[in-house]
TORBATI-251372 format. One line per field, with one value per residue (C-alpha): chain; x, y, z negated. Coordinates in nm, 3 decimals. Each point is the difference from the previous one (the first is absolute). Example, Ala and Ser with C-alpha at 12.3 -4.5 7.8 and 13.67 -1.06 7.14 Angstrom:
REM residues 2
marti = (A A)
x = (1.230 0.137)
y = (-0.450 0.344)
z = (-0.780 0.066)
//
This chain:
REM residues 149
marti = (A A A A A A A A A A A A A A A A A A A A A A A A A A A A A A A A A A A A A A A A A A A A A A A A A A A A A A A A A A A A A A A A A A A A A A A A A A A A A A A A A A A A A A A A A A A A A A A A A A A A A A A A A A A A A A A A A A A A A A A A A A A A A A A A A A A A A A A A A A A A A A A A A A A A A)
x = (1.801 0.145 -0.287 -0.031 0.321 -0.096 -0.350 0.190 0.208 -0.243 -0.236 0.267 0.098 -0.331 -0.088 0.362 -0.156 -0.316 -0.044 0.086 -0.256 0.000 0.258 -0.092 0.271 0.255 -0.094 0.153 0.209 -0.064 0.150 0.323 -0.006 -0.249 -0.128 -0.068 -0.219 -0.250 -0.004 -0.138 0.156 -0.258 -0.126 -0.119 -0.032 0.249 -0.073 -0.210 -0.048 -0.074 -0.113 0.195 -0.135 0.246 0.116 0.258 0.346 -0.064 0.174 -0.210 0.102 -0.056 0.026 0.063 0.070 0.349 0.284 0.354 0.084 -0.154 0.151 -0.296 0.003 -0.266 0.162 -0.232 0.010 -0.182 -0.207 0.024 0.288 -0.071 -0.319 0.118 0.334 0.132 0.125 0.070 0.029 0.044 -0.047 -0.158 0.092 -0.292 -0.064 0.137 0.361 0.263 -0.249 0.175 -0.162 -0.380 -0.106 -0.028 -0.065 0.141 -0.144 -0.050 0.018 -0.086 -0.043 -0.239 0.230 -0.250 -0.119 -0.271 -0.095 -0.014 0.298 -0.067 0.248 0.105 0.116 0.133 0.098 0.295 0.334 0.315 0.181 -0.360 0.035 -0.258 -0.260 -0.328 0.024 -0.210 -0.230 -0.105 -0.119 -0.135 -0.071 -0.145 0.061 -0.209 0.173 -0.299 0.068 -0.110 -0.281)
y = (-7.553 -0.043 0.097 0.329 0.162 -0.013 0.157 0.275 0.062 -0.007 0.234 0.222 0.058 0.004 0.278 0.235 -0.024 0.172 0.327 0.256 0.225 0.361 0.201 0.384 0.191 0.210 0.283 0.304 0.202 0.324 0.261 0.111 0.345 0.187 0.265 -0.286 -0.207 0.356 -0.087 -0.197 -0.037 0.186 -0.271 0.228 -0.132 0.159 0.306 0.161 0.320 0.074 0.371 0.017 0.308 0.034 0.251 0.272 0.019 -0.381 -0.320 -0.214 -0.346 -0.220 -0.404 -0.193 -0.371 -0.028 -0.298 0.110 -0.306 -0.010 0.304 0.240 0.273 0.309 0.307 0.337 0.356 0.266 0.222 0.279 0.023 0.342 -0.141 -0.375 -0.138 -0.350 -0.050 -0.345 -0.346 -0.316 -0.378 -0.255 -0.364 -0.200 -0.392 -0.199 0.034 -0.125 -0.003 0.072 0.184 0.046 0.360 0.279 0.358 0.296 0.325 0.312 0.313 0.354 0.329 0.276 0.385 0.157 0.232 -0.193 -0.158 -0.297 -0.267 -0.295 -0.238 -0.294 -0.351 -0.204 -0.382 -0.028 -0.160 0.281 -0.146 -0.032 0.358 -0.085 -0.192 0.026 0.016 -0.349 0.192 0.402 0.180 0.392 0.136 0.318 0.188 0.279 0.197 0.105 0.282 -0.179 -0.199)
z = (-2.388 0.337 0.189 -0.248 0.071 0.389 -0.077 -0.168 0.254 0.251 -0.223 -0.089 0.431 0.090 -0.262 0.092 0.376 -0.051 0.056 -0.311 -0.119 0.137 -0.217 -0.047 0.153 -0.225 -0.108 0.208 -0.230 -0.099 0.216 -0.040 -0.017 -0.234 0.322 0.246 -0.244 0.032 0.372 0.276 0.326 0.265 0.207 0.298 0.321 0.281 0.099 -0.275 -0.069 -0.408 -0.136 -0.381 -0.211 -0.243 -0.265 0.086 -0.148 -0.176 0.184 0.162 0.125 0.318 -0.058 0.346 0.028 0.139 0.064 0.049 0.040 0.390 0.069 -0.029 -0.174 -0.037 0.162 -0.160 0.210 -0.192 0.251 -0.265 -0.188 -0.140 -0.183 -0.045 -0.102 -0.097 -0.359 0.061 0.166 -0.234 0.095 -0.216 0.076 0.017 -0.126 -0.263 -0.088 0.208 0.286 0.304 0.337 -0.203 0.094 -0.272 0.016 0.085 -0.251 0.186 -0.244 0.147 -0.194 0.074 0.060 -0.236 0.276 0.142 0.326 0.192 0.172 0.194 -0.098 0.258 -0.083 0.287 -0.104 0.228 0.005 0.006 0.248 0.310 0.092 0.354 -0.186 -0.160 -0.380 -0.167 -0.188 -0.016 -0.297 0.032 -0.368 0.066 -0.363 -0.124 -0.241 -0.299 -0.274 -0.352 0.081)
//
C-alpha cells in the first residue's frame, strides 16, 4: 500500500506533463451584421487595378480588409462623380467577440446615376494624419456602368 500511493502519484504527474491532444479551434462566430456575412474582404495585392461591370441605378458594394485600430483607414475619391456616387461606408469588426486590435472590414457601397458611364474609383490605405507619405495599399476599381444586363 505504501509503495501504491507513490506509483499513483508518480503516474498521475507523469500523465498531466505530456503533451494534450490538438484541440480544434472555436468556431468563428457568425458575422455580426447580416450585409457583411454576403461579403469577402478583397484580398488584392497593392496596386491593382479591377474592371467592375455593374448594373446602373442599383448599389453595388466594395469589401476591403481594414484595422482601425493601426490607424489606417481607406480614403475613396470618385474620378466621376456625375456617373458614380457613394451611398455608404460601414465597418464590420472582425474576430471573435471581445477581440481587441483583429482587423475587419470596411463595406464600400456606390450607386450607379442612372445615366450611364464609367468612374474609376480610388482606394488609398492611408493613415489621416501622414499627409507626405505613400498610402499601404492602392485599390483602382474601374466601374462600368451597364443598362439591364
Amino acid at each position: 500500500m505504501r509503495l501504491l500511493i507513490p506509483a499513483i502519484l508518480l503516474a498521475a504527474a507523469i500523465l498531466s506533463a505530456a503533451p494534450k491532444p490538438h484541440q480544434p479551434a472555436p468556431p468563428v462566430p457568425p458575422a455580426r451584421n447580416a450585409l457583411a456575412s454576403r461579403f469577402q474582404p478583397f484580398d488584392l495585392p497593392d496596386g491593382t487595378v479591377l474592371t467592375l461591370a455593374v448594373d446602373n441605378g442599383k448599389p453595388f458594394t466594395i469589401p476591403l480588409r481594414e484595422n482601425p485600430t493601426t490607424g489606417y483607414s481607406w480614403q475613396v475619391e470618385i474620378g466621376n462623380p456625375e456617373a458614380v456616387a457613394a451611398v455608404s461606408s460601414e465597418y464590420v469588426q472582425g474576430g471573435r467577440p471581445g477581440m481587441t486590435g483583429a482587423p475587419g472590414m470596411r463595406l464600400f457601397t456606390f450607386k450607379g446615376n442612372g445615366h450611364g458611364g464609367s468612374s474609376a474609383i480610388q482606394f488609398r490605405y492611408r493613415r489621416p494624419w501622414e499627409k507626405n507619405t505613400a498610402p499601404a495599399k492602392t485599390l483602382t476599381v474601374l466601374v462600368i456602368l451597364q443598362h439591364g444586363r
